[in-house]
LOFI-233947 format. One record per residue (C-alpha): residue in three letters; z, x, y. Coordinates in steps of 0.001 Angstrom, whole numbers, padded with zeros to 6 digits, always signed. Example, Ala and Ser with C-alpha at 12.3 -4.5 7.8 and 13.67 -1.06 7.14 Angstrom:
% residues 2
ALA+007800+012300-004500SER+007140+013670-001060
END
This chain:
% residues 762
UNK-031122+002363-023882UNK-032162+000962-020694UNK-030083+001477-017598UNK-030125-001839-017081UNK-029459-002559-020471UNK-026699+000229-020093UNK-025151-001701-017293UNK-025124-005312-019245UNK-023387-003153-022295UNK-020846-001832-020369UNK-019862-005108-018484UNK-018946-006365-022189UNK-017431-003362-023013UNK-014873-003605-019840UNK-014291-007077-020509UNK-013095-006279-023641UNK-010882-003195-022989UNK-009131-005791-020607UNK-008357-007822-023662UNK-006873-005004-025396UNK-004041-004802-022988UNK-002293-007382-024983UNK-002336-005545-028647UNK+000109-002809-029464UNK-001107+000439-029917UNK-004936+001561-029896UNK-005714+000717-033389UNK-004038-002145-034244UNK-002846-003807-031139UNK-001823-007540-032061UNK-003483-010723-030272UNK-000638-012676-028324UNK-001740-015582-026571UNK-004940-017250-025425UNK-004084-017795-021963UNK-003214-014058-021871UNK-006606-013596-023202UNK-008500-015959-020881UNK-006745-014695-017684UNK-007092-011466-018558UNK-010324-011029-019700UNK-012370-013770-018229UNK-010762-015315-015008UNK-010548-018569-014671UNK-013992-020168-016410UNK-012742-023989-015510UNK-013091-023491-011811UNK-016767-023490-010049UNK-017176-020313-008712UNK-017691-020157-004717UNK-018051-017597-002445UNK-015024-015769-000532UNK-015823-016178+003244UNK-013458-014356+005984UNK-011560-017253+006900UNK-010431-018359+003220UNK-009529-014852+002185UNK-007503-014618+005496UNK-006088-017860+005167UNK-005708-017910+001119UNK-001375-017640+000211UNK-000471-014365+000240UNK+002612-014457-001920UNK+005380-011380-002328UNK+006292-009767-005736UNK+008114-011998-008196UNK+011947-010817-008851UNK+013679-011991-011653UNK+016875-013545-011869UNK+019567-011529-014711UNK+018724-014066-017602UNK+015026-013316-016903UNK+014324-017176-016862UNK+012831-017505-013570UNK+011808-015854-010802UNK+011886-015871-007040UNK+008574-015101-004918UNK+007800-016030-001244UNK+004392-017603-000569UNK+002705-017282+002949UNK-000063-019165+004734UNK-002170-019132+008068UNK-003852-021378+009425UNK-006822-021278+011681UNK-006166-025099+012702UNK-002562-024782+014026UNK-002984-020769+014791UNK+000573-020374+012716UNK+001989-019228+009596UNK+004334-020861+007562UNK+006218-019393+004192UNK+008081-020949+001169UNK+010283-019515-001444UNK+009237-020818-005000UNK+010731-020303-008181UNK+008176-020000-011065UNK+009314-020431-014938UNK+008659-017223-016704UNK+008132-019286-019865UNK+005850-022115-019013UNK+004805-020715-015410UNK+005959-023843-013580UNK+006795-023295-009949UNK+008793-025452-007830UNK+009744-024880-004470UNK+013305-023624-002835UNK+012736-023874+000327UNK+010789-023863+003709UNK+012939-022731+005978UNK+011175-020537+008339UNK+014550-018888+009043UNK+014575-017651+005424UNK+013325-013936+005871UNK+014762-012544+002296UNK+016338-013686-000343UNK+017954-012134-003745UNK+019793-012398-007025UNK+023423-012886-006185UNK+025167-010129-008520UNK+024730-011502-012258UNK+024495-015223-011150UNK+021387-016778-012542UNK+021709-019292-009587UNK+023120-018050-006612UNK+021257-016716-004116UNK+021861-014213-000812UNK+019845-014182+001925UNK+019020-013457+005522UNK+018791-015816+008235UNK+016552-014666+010753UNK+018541-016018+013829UNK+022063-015729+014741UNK+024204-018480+016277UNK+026382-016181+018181UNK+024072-013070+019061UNK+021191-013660+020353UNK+018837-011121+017951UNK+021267-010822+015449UNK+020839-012055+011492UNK+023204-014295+009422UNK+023701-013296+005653UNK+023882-016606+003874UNK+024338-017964-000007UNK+023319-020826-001395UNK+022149-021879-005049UNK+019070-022465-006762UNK+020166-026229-007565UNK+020484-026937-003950UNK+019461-024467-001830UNK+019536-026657+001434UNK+022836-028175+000823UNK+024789-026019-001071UNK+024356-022816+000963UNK+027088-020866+003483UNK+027441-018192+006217UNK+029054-015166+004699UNK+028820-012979+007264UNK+027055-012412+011290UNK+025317-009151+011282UNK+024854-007845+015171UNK+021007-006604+015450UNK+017513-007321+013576UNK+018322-006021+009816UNK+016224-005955+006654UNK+016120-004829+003351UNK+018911-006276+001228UNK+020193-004400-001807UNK+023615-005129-003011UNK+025697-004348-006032UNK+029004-006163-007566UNK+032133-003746-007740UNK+034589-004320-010694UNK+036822-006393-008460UNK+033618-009580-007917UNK+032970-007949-004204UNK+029348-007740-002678UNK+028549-004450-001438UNK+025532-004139+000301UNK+022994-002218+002315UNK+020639-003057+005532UNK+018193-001038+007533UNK+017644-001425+011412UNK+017048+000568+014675UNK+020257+002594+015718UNK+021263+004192+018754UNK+022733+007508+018643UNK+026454+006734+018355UNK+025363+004814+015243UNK+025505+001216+016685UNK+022958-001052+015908UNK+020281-001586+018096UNK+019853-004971+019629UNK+016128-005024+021241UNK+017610-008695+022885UNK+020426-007234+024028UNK+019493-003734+025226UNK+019645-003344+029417UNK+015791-002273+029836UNK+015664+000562+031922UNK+013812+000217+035952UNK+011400+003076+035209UNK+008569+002704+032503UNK+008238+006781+032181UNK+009022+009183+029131UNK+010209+012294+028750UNK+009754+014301+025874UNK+011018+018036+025782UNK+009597+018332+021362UNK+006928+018097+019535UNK+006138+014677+018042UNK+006152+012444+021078UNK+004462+009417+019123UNK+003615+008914+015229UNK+001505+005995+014034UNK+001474+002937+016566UNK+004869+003622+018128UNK+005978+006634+021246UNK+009651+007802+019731UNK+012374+006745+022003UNK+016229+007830+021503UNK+016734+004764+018692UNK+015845+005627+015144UNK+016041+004312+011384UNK+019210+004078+010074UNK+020852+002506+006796UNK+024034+000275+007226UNK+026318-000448+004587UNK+028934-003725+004251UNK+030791-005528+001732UNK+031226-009335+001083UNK+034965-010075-000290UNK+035252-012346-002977UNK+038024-014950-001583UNK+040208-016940-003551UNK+038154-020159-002614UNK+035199-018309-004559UNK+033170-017693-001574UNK+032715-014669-000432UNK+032997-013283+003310UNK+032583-010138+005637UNK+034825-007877+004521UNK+037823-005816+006013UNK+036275-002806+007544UNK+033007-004675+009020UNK+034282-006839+011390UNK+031572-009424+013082UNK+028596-007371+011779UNK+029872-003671+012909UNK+028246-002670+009463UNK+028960+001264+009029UNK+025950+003215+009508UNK+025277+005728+007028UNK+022964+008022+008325UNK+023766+008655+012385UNK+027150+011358+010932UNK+023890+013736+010656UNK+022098+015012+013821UNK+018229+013971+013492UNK+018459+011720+009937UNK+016113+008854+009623UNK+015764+006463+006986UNK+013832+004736+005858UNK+011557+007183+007441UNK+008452+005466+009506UNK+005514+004262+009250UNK+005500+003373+005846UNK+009590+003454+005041UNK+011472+000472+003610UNK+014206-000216+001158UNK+012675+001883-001240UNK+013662+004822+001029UNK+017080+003678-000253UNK+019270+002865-003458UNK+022705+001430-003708UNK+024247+002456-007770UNK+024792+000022-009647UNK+028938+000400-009710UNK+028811+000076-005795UNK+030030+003163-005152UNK+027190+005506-004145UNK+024369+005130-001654UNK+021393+007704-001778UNK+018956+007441+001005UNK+015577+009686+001819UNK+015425+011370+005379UNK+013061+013760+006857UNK+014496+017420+007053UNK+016685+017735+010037UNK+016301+021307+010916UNK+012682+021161+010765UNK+009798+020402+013442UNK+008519+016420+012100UNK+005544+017170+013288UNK+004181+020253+011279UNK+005631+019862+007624UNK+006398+016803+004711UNK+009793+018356+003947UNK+012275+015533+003250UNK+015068+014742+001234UNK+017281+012689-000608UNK+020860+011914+001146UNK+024059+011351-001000UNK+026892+009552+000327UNK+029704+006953-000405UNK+029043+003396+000314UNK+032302+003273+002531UNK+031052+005809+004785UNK+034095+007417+003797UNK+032263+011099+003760UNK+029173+012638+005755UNK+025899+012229+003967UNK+024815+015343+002193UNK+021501+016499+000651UNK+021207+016808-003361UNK+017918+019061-002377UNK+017785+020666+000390UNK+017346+024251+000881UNK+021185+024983+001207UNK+022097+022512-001752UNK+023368+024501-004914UNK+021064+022297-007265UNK+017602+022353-005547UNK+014465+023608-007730UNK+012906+026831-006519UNK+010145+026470-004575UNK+009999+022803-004253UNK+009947+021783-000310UNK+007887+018804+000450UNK+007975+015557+000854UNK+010907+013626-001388UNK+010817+009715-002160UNK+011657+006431-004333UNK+015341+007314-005092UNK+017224+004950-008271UNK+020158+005174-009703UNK+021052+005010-013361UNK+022199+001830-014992UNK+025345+003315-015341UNK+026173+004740-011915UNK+025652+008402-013455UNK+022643+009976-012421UNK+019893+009444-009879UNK+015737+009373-010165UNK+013402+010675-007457UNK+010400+012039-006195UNK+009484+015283-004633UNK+006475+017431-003551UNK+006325+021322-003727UNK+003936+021536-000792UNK+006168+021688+002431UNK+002728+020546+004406UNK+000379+018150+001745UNK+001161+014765+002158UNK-001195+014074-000922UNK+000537+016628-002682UNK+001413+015749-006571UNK+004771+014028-006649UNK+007212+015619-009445UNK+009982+013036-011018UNK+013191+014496-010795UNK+017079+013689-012653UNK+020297+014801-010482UNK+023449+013845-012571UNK+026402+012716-009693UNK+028498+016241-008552UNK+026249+018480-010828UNK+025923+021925-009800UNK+022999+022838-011639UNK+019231+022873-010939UNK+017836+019715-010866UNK+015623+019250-013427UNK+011707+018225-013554UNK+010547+015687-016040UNK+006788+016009-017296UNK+006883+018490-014698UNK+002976+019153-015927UNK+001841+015807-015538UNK-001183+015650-013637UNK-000889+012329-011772UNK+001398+011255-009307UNK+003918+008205-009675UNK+004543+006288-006101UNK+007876+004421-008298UNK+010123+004719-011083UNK+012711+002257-012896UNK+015529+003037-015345UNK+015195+001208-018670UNK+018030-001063-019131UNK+019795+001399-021926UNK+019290+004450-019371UNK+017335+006516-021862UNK+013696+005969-019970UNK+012427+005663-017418UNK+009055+003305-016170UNK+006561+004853-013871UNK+004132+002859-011349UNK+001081+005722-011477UNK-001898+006050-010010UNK-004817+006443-013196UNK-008529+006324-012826UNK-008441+003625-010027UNK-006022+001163-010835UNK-002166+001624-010853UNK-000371+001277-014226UNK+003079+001430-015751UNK+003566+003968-018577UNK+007033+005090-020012UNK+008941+008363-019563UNK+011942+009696-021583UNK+014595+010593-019629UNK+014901+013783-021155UNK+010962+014519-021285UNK+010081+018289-021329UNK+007357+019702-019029UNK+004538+019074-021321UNK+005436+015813-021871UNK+002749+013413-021261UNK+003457+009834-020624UNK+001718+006738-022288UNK+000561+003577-020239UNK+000884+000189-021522UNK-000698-001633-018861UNK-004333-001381-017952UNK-006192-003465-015673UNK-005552-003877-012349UNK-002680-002763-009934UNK+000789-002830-010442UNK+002738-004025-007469UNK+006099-004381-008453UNK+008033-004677-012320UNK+011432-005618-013203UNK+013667-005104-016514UNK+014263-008445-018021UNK+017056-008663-021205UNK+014812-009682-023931UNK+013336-006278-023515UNK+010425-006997-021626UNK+009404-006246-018092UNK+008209-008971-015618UNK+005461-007531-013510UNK+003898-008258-010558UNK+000094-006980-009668UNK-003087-008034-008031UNK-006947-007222-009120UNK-010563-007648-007333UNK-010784-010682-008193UNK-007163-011648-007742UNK-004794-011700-005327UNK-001890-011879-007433UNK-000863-012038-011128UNK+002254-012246-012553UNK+002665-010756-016192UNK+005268-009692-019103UNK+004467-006579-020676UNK+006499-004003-023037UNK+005880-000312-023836UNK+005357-001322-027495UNK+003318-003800-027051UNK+001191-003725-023587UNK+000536-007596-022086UNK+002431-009936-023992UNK+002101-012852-021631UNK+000694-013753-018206UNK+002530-015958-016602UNK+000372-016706-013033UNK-002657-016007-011617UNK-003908-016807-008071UNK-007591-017093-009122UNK-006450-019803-011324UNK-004871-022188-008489UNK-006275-021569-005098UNK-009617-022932-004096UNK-010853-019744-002303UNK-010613-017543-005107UNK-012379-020208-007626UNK-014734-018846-010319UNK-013405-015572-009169UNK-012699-013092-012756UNK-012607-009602-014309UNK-016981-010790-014565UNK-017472-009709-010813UNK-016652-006378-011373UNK-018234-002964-013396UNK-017699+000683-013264UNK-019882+003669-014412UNK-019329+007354-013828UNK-021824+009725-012853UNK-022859+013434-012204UNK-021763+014653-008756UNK-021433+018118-007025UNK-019351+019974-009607UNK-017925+017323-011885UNK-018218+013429-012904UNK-017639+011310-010496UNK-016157+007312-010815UNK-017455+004423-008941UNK-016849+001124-008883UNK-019569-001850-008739UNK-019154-005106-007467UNK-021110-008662-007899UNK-021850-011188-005512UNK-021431-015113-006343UNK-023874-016217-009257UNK-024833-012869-009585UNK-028211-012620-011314UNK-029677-009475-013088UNK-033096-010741-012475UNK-032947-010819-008480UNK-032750-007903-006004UNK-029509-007377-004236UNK-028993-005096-001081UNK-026926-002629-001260UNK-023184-002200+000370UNK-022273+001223+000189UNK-018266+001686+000309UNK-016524+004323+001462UNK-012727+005034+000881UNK-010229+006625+003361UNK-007537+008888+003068UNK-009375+011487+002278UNK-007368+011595-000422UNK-007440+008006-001417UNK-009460+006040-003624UNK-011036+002644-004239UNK-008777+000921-006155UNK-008499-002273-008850UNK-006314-003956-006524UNK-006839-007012-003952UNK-006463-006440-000298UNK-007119-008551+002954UNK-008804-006244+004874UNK-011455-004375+002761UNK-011829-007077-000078UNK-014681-006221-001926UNK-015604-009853-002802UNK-015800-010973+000849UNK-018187-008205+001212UNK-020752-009198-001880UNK-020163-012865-001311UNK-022382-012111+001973UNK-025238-011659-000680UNK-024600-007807-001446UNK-023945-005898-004710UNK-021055-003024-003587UNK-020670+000174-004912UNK-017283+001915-004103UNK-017616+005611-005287UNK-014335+008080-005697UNK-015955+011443-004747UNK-013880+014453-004289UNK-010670+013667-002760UNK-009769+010921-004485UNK-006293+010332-006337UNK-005569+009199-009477UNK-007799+011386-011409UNK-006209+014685-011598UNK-004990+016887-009143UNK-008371+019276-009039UNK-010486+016057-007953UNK-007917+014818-005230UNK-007357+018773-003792UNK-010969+020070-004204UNK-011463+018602-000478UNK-009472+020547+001147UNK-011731+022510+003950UNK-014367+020724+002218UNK-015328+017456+004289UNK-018410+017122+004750UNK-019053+019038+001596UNK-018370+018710-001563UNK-017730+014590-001090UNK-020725+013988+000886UNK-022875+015770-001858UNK-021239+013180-004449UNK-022412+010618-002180UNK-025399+011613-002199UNK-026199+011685-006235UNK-024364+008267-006249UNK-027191+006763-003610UNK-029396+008534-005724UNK-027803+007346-008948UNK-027416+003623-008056UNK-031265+004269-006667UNK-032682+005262-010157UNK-030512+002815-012563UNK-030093-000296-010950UNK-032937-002194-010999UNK-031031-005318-009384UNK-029714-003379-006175UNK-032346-002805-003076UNK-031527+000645-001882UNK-034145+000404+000849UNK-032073-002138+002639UNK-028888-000625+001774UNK-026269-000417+004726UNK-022940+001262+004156UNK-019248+001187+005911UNK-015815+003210+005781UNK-012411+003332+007244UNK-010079+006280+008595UNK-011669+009457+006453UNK-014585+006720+005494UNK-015370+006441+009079UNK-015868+010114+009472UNK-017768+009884+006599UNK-019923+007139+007809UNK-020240+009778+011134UNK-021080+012626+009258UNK-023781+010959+007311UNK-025102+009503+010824UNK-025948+012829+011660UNK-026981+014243+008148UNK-029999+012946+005595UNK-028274+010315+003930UNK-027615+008365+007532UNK-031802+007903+007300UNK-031480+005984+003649UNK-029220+002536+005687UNK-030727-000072+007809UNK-026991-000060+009341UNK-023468+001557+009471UNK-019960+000698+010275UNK-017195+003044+010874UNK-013492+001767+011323UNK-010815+004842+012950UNK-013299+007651+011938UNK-013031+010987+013655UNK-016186+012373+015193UNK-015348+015474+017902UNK-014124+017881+015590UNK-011962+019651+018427UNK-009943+016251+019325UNK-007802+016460+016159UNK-005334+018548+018154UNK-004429+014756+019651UNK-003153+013789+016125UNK+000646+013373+015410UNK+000772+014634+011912UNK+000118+018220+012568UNK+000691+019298+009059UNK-002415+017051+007739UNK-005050+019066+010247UNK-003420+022409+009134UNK-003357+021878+005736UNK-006755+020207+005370UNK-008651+022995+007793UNK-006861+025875+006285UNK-005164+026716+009091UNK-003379+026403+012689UNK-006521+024811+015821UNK-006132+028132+017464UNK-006367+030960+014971UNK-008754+028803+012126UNK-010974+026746+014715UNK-014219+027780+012700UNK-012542+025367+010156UNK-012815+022294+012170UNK-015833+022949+013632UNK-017394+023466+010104UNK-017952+019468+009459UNK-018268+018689+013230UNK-020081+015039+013843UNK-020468+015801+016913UNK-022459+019066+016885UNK-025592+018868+018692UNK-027706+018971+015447UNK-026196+016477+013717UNK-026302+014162+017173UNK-030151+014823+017308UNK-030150+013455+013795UNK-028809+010142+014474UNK-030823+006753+014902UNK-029613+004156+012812UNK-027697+001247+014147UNK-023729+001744+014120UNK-021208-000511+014310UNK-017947+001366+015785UNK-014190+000352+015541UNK-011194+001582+016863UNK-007715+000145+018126UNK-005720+001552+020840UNK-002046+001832+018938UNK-004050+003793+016506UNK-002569+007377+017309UNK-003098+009589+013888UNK-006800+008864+015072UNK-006944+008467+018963UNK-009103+005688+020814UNK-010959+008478+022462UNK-012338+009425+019216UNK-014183+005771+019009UNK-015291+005808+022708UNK-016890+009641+022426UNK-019120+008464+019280UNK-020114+005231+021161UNK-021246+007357+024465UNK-023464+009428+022460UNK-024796+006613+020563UNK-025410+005035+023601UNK-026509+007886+025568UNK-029210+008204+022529UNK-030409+005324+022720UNK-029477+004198+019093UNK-028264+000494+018996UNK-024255+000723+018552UNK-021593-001881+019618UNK-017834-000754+020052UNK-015067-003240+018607UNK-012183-002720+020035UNK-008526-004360+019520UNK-005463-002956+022011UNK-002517-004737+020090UNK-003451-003169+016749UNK-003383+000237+014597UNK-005001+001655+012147UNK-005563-001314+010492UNK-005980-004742+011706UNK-003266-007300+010569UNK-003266-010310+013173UNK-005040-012748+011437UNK-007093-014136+014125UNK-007892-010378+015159UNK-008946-010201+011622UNK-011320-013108+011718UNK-012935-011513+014582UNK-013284-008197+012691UNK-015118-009654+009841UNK-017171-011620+011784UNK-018442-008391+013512UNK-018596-006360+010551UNK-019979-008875+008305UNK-022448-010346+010907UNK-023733-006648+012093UNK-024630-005491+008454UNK-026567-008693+007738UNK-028248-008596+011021UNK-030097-005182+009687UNK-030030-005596+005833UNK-031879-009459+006543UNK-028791-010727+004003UNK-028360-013691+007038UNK-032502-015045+006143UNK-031343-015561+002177UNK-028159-016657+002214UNK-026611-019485+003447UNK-023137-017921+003380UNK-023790-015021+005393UNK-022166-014436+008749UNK-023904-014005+011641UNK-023309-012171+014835UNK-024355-015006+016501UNK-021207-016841+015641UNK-019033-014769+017719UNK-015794-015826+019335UNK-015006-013251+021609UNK-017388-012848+024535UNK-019674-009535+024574UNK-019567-007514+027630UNK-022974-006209+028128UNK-023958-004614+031738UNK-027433-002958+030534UNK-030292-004159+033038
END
């Protein structure tokens, strides 16, 4: 067969493994519904199909995860919108009918920042109002109902600082207990950014490692968790309860001398669980006695709700039940449906922050070892969920580029090897509902969100919403635009992904995008995003292939830890057979015009081939946060990446970093094809000076380059109308050298700029 006919064969063949998501079991899985089938497998074939330009995927609704309410009728989702004409977003709560997939809306208050489930009330609702009436940067907790949410709804209690991430659970007696995160000072107060005396003097003093991480220079406030309770009163309201009086919530994690949680920059309220009885609060922190900058070590915090008692870690290296050897990073605790036992993460490696993650069980007060489940497992779940009986649990895991849910025993041995029962695309979030099912919540390439019920027996049983069916930007959009193939690489086969662009046709030539992921250990998923979206790139007349060389997750631990000292190795040879690959087999994609583009590990990618063979095979290159002086990683924050992925401390292993140097002279008298360079000021795992020493050579060589730079952002670019200007640059400096902008009228053009370019040449 033909590798073109190879390609058309397996684009039906992955159109219908999508369908088979909704049978049970691999040989006789039983058809459910059409519409399951149609969204699913097809898209949406009603709509005409248009192309995805920057300022509709920037401006399309983004909407949250859908939660169910305890009767698993509907479900509550928030739904947010930009727009370029009023330079504002607004957001609306919506309920959405988990039977017929109606949605109506609850409300648009912009004060509305969360909202949940009210204990087991399939109407009332408890939220957080953004503003306070009494303190200026305070919150309000509020409840109101589903039938009314404007005009039946109540303050229940004034909460004194800028707090997030509800959780609550109902105590025997009808109370609310509940939990918050915020910024704490010291003495474990809240911290009040509108009420805090600023000091005369903008200097800092630091006298320890880790003076910044991320986008943020540490100060003496920190992460903390804050636990209240909302009496039940006789009038069947409920109100701020006895011990928190006018929002002096009881902070659970300043007792401990250097605790943080949830811990930053990714922490949230899944750095935290409440039990189910009320009772119990577990919460991750980084190791206290521990350097932050140089290790992963964390771990999960026990202590009662009240505050009544000091937290105290269920695994750390003094704690009678830790497993040997195990001393990295811990995450994602959950309790138990019955208040019993708690779920979580941890890594062995004290120093890999890519390291497998191991699920582990402690049972409340137990004094043994805490065991492993599937402890042999080779994949790594980011979340887990108790069944509703307690005997299972359901894992969100990372498999072969996309994220599915598969089921665990609670009980499982080390051998054990779970099952999935979803497929396609990436889970976001999932929820038990009481029929048995479980309501999930996911996006795809060529979705931005869908909104499913699924069961272990019995994979998809119904989808309930997808974006590409309802807004105009994503119109035509389906599981069509997208293929995969695997292929030979430097020691092992290698997956990529392949994307179309609008009305693709087999019998045209396409120019070729060349994707490259970041991490390094990362991986180009089956999942939508607003920053690298894979259909905003082909839309600009481009077929993309996204390769997941060695380093990338989600296909066994060898693949994702065979990079290690091996940068410009081992991955760029597997770049290098897929150029070749797509090269030989593809008849529809135009190598010789090919232009290519990666982010954070990409970027250095993208800098490394600059200055190596493969840089001479692209009319253009863009590289976002890439590293390029090999000696400048000292400046990072997160010591224990550099160590662990050099082998070794700057000083005693510096042959290491210097091994897969950009910047050495040979590779710099290698370079000549036009670059594109990004980087953002608040970016500080990968400093600005790393952006401005690539663009001086460049420069300096003569090659043409332009620097993008953004002070108010990080490693990524979220500000929409930063965005805009990002993919306007990006977008318009590919096409400029690839000649996409002479053949298609949707391409953007550098030309169209709306930033002014500063340009002192004579």
């Amino acid at each position: 067969m033909s590798p073109q006919k190879r390609i058309n064969t397996f684009r039906v063949r992955v159109n219908l493994v999508l369908c088979t998501i909704i049978f049970c079991n691999a040989c006789a899985y039983l058809f459910v519904n059409m519409r399951a089938f149609q969204l699913l497998a097809i898209g949406s074939a009603v709509l005409p199909a248009v192309a995805l330009a920057p300022k509709q995927l920037i401006s399309a609704p983004r909407r949250s995860t859908a939660v169910p309410n305890p009767s698993g009728e509907v479900a509550l989702f928030s739904t947010g919108q930009y727009s370029f004409e009023s330079h504002e977003s607004s957001t609306t709560w919506n309920l959405i009918d988990l039977k017929s997939g109606k949605i109506s809306e609850l409300t648009d208050d912009s004060n509305v920042s969360e909202i949940i489930w009210l204990g087991s009330s399939n109407s009332e609702l408890l939220y957080i109002n953004s503003t306070n009436a009494d303190i200026p940067g305070g919150v309000e907790l509020w409840i109101s109902d589903t039938a009314d949410f404007n005009n039946f709804r109540y303050k229940a209690a004034s909460l004194s600082a800028s707090l997030s991430g509800l959780k609550t659970a109902t105590t025997k007696t009808g109370d609310i207990n509940f939990l918050v995160y915020g910024q704490s000072y010291g003495n474990g107060t809240a911290y009040n950014d509108k009420l805090a005396v600023k000091p005369l003097s903008t200097a800092r003093i630091y006298d320890s490692i880790y003076p910044r991480h991320w986008d943020t220079w540490l100060t003496t406030t920190f992460n903390a968790v804050f636990s209240g309770t909302l009496e039940l009163k006789k009038s069947g309201q409920w109100a701020t309860s006895r011990y928190v009086s006018r929002g002096a919530l009881k902070n659970l994690v300043s007792t401990v001398k250097n605790l943080e949680s949830p811990y930053p920059p990714y922490g949230d309220s899944t750095d935290y669980d409440i039990s189910p009885d009320g009772k119990w609060v577990a919460f991750k922190s980084k190791a206290p006695e521990l350097p932050r900058a140089n290790n992963t070590a964390s771990y999960i915090y026990f202590v009662p709700h009240d505050g009544s008692k000091n937290p105290e870690a269920i695994n750390g290296p003094d704690s009678p039940g830790t497993p040997e050897g195990v001393k990295g990073d811990s995450s994602g605790p959950v309790f138990s449906p019955d208040s019993e036992q708690l779920a979580y993460f941890q890594m062995t490696d004290i120093a890999y922050e890519s390291d497998r993650r191991t699920l582990y069980v402690y049972t409340i007060d137990s004094k043994e070892t805490i065991p492993a489940l599937a402890k042999n497992w080779d994949r790594s779940p980011s979340a887990a969920k108790w069944t509703t009986d307690g005997k299972g649990l359901i894992l969100n895991t990372e498999d072969r580029a996309r994220n599915r849910l598969f089921i665990l025993p609670s009980d499982a041995g080390d051998d054990f090897v779970p099952r999935n029962f979803t497929d396609s695309g990436s889970v976001s979030s999932y929820y038990n509902l009481p029929n048995g099912e479980i309501l999930v919540s996911g996006s795809a390439m060529w979705t931005s969100r869908i909104i499913y019920t699924a069961t272990p027996e019995k994979g998809v049983t119904n989808v309930v919403f997808s974006a590409n069916e309802v807004d105009p930007a994503l119109n035509g959009m389906s599981s069509a635009d997208v293929d995969e193939f695997y292929y030979e690489g430097n020691w092992t086969e290698i997956h990529s992904w392949i994307i179309y662009p609008q009305n693709f046709d087999t019998s045209k030539t396409y120019p070729l995008l060349f994707y490259i992921h970041g991490g390094p250990q990362g991986s180009w998923a089956d999942s939508w995003s607003t920053r690298w979206n894979y259909k905003v790139w082909a839309d600009q007349g481009y077929v993309v292939v996204a390769p997941n060389p060695t380093g990338s997750t989600g296909f066994g631990d060898k693949l994702t830890d065979m990079i290690t000292n091996n940068w410009g190795s081992y991955p760029y040879d597997d770049l290098v057979k897929c150029w070749e690959y797509v090269r030989d087999n593809f008849d529809f994609i135009d190598t010789d015009n090919g232009v290519a583009a990666g982010a954070s590990y990409g970027g250095f990618m993208i800098n490394w081939i600059q200055g190596n063979p493969l840089g001479r095979k692209f009319k253009a290159l863009v590289s976002h946060d890439g590293t390029f002086v090999a000696d400048a990683k000292i400046s990072t924050e997160e010591l224990w990446f550099i160590e662990h992925d050099f082998n070794g401390t700057f000083w005693g292993d510096r042959d290491n970093y210097r091994r897969w140097d950009p910047s050495a002279p040979e590779h710099i008298l290698q370079m000549d094809t036009p670059q594109l360079i990004i980087h953002s000021d608040l970016d500080f795992r990968l400093p600005i000076s790393e952006g401005l020493s690539l663009f001086n050579v460049l420069q300096m060589r003569g090659v043409p380059s332009r620097l993008l730079n953004f002070p108010d952002e990080n490693h990524w670019v979220t500000n929409q109308e930063n965005s805009l200007v990002w993919h306007q640059q990006v977008l318009g400096w590919i096409n400029k050298y690839s000649g996409i902008g002479a053949s298609n009228s949707n391409a953007v053009s550098l030309d169209e700029t709306i930033v002014p370019v500063v340009d002192y040449n004579p």
